[in-house]
C-alpha positions in Angstrom: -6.1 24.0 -14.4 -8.2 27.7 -14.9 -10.3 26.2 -12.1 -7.1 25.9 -9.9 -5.4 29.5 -11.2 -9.0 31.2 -10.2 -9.5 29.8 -7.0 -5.7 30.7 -6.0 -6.2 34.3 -7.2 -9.7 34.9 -5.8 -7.8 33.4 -2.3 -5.0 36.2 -3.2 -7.0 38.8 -4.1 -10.0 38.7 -1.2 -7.0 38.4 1.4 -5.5 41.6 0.1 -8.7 43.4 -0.2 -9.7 42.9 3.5 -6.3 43.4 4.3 -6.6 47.1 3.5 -10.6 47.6 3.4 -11.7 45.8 6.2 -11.7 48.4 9.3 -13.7 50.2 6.7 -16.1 47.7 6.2 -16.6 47.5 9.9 -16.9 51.3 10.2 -18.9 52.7 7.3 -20.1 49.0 5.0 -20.0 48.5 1.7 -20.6 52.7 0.3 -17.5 53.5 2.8 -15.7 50.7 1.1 -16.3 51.5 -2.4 -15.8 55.1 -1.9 -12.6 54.4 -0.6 -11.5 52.4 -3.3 -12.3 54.5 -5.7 -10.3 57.6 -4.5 -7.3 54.5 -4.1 -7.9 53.8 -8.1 -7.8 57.5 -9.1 -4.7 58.0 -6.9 -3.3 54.7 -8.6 -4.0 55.9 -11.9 -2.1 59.3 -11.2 0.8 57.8 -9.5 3.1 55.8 -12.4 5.9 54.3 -9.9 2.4 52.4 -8.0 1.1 51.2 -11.2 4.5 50.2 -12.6 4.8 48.2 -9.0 1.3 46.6 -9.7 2.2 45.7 -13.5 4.8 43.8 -11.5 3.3 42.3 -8.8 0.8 41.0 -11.8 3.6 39.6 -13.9 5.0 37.4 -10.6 2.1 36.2 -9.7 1.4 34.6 -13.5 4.8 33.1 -13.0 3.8 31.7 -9.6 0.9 29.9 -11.3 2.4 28.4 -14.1 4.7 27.1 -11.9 1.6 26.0 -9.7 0.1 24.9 -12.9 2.7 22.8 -14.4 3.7 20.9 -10.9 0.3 19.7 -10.7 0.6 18.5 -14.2 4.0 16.6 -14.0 2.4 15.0 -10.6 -0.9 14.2 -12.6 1.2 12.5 -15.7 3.2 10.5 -12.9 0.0 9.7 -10.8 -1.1 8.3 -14.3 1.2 7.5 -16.0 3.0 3.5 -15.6 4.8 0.5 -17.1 2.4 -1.0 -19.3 1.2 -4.1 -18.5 2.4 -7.3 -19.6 0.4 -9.4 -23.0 -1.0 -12.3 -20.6 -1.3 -15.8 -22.1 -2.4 -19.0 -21.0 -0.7 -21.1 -19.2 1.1 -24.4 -21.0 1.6 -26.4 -18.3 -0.2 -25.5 -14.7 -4.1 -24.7 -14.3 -2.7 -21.0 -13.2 0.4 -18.7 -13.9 1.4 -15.4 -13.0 3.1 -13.0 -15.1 2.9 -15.8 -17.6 5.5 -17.9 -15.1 4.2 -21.0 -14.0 5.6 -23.8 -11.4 8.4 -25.7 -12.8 9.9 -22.8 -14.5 13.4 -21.9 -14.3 14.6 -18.4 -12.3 17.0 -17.9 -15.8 14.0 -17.6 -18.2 12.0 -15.7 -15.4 14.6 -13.0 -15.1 15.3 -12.9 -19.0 11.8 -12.0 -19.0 11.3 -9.6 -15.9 14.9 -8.2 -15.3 16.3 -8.8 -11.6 14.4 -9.0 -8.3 14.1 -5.6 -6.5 13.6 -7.8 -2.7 14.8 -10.6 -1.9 13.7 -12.0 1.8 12.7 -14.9 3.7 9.5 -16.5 4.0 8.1 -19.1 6.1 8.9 -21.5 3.7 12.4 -21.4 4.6 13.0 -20.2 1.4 13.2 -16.5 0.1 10.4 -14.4 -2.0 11.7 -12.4 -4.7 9.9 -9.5 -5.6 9.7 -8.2 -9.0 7.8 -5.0 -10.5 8.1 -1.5 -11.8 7.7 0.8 -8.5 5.4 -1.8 -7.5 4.0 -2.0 -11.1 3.3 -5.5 -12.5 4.3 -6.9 -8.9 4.6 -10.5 -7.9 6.7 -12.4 -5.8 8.5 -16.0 -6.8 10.0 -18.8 -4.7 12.9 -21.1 -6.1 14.2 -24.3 -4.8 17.8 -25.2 -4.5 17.8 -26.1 -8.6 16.7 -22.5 -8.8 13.1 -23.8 -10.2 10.1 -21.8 -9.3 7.8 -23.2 -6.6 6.4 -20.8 -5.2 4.3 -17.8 -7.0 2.2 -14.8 -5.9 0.6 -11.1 -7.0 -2.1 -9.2 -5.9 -2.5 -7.6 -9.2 -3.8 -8.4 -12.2 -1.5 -10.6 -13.9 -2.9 -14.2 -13.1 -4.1 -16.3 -16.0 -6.1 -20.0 -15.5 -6.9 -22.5 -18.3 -10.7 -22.1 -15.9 -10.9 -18.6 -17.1 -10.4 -17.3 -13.4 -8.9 -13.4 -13.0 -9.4 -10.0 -11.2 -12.5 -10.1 -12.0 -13.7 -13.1 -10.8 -16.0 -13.6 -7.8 -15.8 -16.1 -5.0 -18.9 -18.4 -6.3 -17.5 -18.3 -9.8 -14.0 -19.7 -8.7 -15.8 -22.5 -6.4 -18.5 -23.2 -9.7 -14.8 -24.0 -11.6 -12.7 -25.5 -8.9 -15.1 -27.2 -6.7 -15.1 -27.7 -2.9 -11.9 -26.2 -0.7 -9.9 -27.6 1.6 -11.1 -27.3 5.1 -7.6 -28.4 6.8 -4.6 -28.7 6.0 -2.0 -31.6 7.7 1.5 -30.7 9.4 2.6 -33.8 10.9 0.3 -35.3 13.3 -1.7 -32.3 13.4 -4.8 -30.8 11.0 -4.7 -27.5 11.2 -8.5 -25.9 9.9 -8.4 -23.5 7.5 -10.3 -20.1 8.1 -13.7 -20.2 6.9 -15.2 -16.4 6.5 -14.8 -16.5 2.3 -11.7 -13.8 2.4 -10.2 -16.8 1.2 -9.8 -20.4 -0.6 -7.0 -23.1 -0.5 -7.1 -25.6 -3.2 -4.6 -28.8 -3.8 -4.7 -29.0 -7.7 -2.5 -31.9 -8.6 0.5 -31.1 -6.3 0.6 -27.5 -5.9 -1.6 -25.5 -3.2 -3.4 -22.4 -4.9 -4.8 -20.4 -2.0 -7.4 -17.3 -4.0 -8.0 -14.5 -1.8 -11.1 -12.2 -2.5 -11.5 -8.5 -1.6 -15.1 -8.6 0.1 -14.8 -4.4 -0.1 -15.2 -5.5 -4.0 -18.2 -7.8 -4.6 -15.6 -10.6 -3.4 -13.7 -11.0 -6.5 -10.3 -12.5 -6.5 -7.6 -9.6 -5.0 -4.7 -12.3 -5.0 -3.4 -15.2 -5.8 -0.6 -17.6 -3.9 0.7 -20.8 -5.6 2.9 -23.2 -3.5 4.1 -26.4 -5.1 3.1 -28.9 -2.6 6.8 -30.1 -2.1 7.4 -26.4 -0.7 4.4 -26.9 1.3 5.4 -30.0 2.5 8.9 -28.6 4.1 7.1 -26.5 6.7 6.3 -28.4 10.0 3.7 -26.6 11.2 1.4 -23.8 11.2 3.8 -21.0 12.1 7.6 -21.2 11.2 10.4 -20.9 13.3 11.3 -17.7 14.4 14.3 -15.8 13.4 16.0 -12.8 12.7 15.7 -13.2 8.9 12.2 -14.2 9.4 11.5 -11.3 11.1 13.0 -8.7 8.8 11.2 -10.4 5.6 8.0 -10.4 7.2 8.3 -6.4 7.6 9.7 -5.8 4.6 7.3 -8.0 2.1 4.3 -6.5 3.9 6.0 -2.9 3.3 5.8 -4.3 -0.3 2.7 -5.4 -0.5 1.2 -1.8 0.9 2.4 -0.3 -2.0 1.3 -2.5 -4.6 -2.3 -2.4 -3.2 -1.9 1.4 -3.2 -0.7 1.5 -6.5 -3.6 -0.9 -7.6 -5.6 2.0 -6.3 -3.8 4.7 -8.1 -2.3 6.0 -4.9 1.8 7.3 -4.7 3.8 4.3 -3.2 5.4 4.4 0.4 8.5 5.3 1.3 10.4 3.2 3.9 10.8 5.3 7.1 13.1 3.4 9.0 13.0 6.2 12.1 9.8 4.5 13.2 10.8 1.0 12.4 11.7 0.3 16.1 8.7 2.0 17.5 6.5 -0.4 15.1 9.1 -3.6 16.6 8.9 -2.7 20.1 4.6 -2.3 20.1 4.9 -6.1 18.1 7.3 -7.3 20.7 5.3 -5.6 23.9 2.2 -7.3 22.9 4.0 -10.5 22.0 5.8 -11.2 25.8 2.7 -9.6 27.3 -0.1 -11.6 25.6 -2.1 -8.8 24.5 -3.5 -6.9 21.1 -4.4 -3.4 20.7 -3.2 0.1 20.0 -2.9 1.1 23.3 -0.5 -0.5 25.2 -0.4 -1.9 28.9 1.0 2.1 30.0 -2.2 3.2 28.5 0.1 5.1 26.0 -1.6 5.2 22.3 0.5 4.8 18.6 0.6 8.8 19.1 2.3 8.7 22.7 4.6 5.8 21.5 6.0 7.7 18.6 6.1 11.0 20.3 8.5 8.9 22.9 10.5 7.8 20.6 11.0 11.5 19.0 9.3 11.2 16.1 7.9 14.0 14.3 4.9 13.8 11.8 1.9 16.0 11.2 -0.5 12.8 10.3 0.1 9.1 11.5 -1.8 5.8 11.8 -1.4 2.4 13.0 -2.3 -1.6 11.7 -2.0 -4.4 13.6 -2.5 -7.9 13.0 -1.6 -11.2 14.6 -2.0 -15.2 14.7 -1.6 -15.0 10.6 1.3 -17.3 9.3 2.8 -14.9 6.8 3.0 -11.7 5.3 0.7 -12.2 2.7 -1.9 -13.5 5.0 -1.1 -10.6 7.0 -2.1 -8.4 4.5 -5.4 -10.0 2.6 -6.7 -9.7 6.5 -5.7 -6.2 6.6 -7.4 -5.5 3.4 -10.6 -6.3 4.4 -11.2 -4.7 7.9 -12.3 -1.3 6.4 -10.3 0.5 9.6 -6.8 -0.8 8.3 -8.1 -0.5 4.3 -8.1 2.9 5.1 -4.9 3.3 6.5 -3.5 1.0 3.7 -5.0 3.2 1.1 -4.7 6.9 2.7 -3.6 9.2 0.2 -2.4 11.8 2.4 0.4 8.9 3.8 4.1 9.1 2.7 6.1 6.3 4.2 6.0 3.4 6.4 7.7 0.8 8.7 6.5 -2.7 9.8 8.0 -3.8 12.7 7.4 -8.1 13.6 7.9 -10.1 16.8 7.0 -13.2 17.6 5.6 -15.2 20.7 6.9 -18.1 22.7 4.6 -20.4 20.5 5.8 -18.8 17.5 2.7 -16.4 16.3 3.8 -13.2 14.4 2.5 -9.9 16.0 2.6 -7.2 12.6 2.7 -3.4 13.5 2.6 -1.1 10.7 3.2 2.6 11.9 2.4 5.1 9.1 3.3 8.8 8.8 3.4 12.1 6.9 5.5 14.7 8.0 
């Protein structure tokens, strides 16, 4: 903090000094200068009302920088500062579990454990992911059936367990050495639908759940998430995308709001706040390129994010823009997002405060994703 307190009052100080001593500079150089000064000192010395007004200019600006001082250390305490983690253990009864919750168990013993969901929104499942964390601390997200059992889990932080010994710190050929070869396809009805091959990700049918390990190739490919779907859930969704609706839509946008800010607090960054001013900018970009078969920044208009939210009267002195499209889900979504370095940095700029996702979806069904970021 003495580095910080200096640099402010050498800032002060050289501003004042060529405030008053820099014509002088310009018209006689330094001996002018320090001439001048000097006759300023003596008349200073010999003036007490001047020196009593500097003993008090002196004694504000101490209070100005342990105020200075002490807001950067409250912000540096929060920055570090967090829930602690939970005690992991293994799992009893699945290969993997999350938060030590596991497939099969019930949403009563989850939430005697975590406390109540912060979210709750629909998924393509039909069903609804519940988040749970500590201002996106210890974050995952569960799915329950209608007996209010858990069948669906997910986090993108550390808090998965495996009987293989696979974590965080895991890399791609480590989880394929324990689990073996991963699925290439999966079926809906009549159809095989291929599963992405570029080793951002791995689906896996252990038993009769699918665990799908995502791997942040920014990161020596090590595991960065982890969905697990029991295949019964799996099994209620037709096809590759789900059907459209309103509540689809809005827990698309708000899960992948979510998952921003636990990736940014994985990266000890501030979370997001929702903006919800440029929530209909981020929609109507989504739903432009979605009737008008297209995918980029700049619209058909030619107008950029920039022109789009100036449009729509939105102030903000820094801004950015992620898209993404043709992935089924939020989560998908996202682990894409994660690894293109363009939206990583957006993801993970410090200098962003808040956030709005904005969804639409095609005739066929494929979910556009606009995420409009801002400071202001």
């Amino acid at each position: 903090m003495s580095k910080i307190r200096n640099m402010i009052l050498l800032i002060i100080v050289g501003a004042v000094f060529w405030h008053f001593y820099g014509d002088t500079f310009d018209r006689a150089g330094v001996l002018g200068v320090f001439d001048e000064v000097s006759s300023d000192l003596n008349g200073i010395k010999e003036n007490p009302k001047i020196a009593r007004a500097v003993d008090s200019i002196t004694t504000e600006l101490d209070l100005l920088f342990d105020t200075l001082t002490e807001n950067i250390e409250d912000q540096e305490q929060t920055n570090q500062s967090g829930p602690e983690k939970p005690e992991l253990e293994h799992p009893s009864e699945q290969l993997f579990s999350i938060h030590n919750i596991e497939l099969g168990d019930m949403r009563s013993d989850v939430e005697e454990q975590v406390g109540l969901p912060k979210r709750s929104t629909m998924n393509e499942y039909g069903t609804n992911w519940y988040a749970y964390h500590e201002n996106y601390h210890n974050f995952f997200m569960v799915a329950y059936n209608t007996d209010d059992e858990v069948v669906g889990l997910y986090t993108n932080q550390a808090l998965v367990t495996s009987l293989e010994g696979i974590n965080f710190d895991s890399t791609r050929e480590s989880v394929l050495s324990k689990l073996g070869e991963p699925l290439k396809a999966i079926r809906k009805g009549f159809v095989n639908y291929q599963i992405a091959n570029d080793q951002v990700l791995d689906m896996f049918l252990i038993h009769d759940y699918y665990v799908t390990i995502f791997y942040d190739k920014h990161e020596n490919s090590t595991v960065t998430a982890v969905q697990i779907i029991s295949e019964e859930l799996e099994n209620q969704k037709d096809g590759y995308y789900a059907e459209p609706n309103t509540a689809l839509k809005e827990g698309f946008e708000y899960q992948l709001f979510d998952l921003t800010n636990a990736a940014r607090v994985n990266h000890d960054l501030p979370v997001l706040s929702w903006d919800e001013s440029v929530r209909m900018t981020a929609r109507d970009h989504s739903k432009d390129m979605a009737i008008n078969n297209y995918f980029s920044h700049t619209n058909l208009e030619g107008q950029s994010p920039f022109d789009r939210m100036t449009e729509d009267n939105i102030s903000y002195r820094m801004a950015g823009e992620n898209l993404a499209a043709g992935l089924s889900s939020s989560i998908f979504a996202h682990e894409g997002l994660m690894n293109s370095i363009g939206h990583r940095e957006s993801i993970l700029q410090p200098g962003f405060e808040s956030l709005a996702v904005g969804v639409a979806f095609d005739a066929e069904s494929k979910p556009f994703y606009t995420e409009n970021f801002l400071a202001k």
